[in-house]
C-alpha positions in Angstrom: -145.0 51.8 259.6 -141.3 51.9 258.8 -139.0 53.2 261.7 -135.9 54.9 260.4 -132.8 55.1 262.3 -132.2 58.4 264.3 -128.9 59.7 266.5 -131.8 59.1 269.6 -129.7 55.7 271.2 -126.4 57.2 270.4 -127.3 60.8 272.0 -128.5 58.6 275.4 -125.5 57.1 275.6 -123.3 61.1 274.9 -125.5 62.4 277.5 -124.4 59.8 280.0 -120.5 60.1 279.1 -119.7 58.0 276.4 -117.8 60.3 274.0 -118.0 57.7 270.6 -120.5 55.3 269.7 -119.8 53.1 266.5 -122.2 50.6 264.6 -120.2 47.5 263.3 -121.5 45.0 260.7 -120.2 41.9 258.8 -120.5 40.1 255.8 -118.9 36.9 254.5 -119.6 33.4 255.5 -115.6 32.6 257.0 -114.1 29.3 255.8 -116.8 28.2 254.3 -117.3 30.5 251.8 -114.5 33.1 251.5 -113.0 35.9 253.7 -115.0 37.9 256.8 -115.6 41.5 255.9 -116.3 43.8 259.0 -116.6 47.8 259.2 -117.3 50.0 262.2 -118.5 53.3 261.2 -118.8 56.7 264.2 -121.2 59.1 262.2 -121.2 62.4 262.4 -124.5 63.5 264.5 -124.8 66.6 262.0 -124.4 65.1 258.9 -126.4 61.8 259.1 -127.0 60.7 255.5 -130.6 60.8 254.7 -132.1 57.9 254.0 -129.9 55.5 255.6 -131.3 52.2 256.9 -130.7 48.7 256.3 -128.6 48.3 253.1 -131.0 45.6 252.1 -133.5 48.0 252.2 -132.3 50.2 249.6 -131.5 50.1 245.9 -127.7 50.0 244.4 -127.7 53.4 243.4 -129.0 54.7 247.1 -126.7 52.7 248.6 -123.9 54.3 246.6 -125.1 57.8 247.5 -125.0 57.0 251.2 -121.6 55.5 250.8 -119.9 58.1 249.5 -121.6 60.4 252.1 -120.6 57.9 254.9 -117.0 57.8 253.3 -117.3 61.8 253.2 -118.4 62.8 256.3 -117.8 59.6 259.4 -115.3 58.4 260.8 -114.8 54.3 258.9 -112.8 51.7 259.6 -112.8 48.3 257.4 -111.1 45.1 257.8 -111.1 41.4 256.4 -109.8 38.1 258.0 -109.2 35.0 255.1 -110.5 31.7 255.7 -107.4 30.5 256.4 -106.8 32.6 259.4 -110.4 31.8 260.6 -109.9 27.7 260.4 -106.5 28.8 262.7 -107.9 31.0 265.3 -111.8 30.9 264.9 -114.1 34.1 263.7 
């Protein structure tokens, strides 16, 4: 049985004051293998795209679709740190 995200955890937390909740992810291995990508994403509790789940779970051209509907209709933030910075400071 596959379990697909829902708005469910992030309605919870609404109904007991929190007025945003964002997911965050990253990619990238640091020093040892290029830069550290991360994004935060708020979506949109009305306009969840359909079919979104684990990006490794779906094909490029799914993935596409969704992006462009995340990009379209949630709030997105993106931001990258270079090895160098991460040998300096740490991830």
């Amino acid at each position: 049985m596959q379990i697909f995200p829902d708005y469910s955890f992030e309605q919870f937390a609404k109904d007991r004051g929190f007025k945003s909740i964002a997911g965050i992810d990253e990619v990238g291995r640091g020093p040892l293998a290029g830069p550290v990508v991360a994004a935060c994403v708020i979506l949109h509790p009305s306009q969840i795209p359909e079919g979104l789940r684990d990006s490794k779970q779906m094909s490029k051209k799914k993935r596409d679709l969704v992006y462009d509907e995340i990009m379209r209709t949630s709030t997105v933030s993106i931001s990258s740190v270079s090895p160098e910075v991460i040998d300096k400071i740490n991830i």
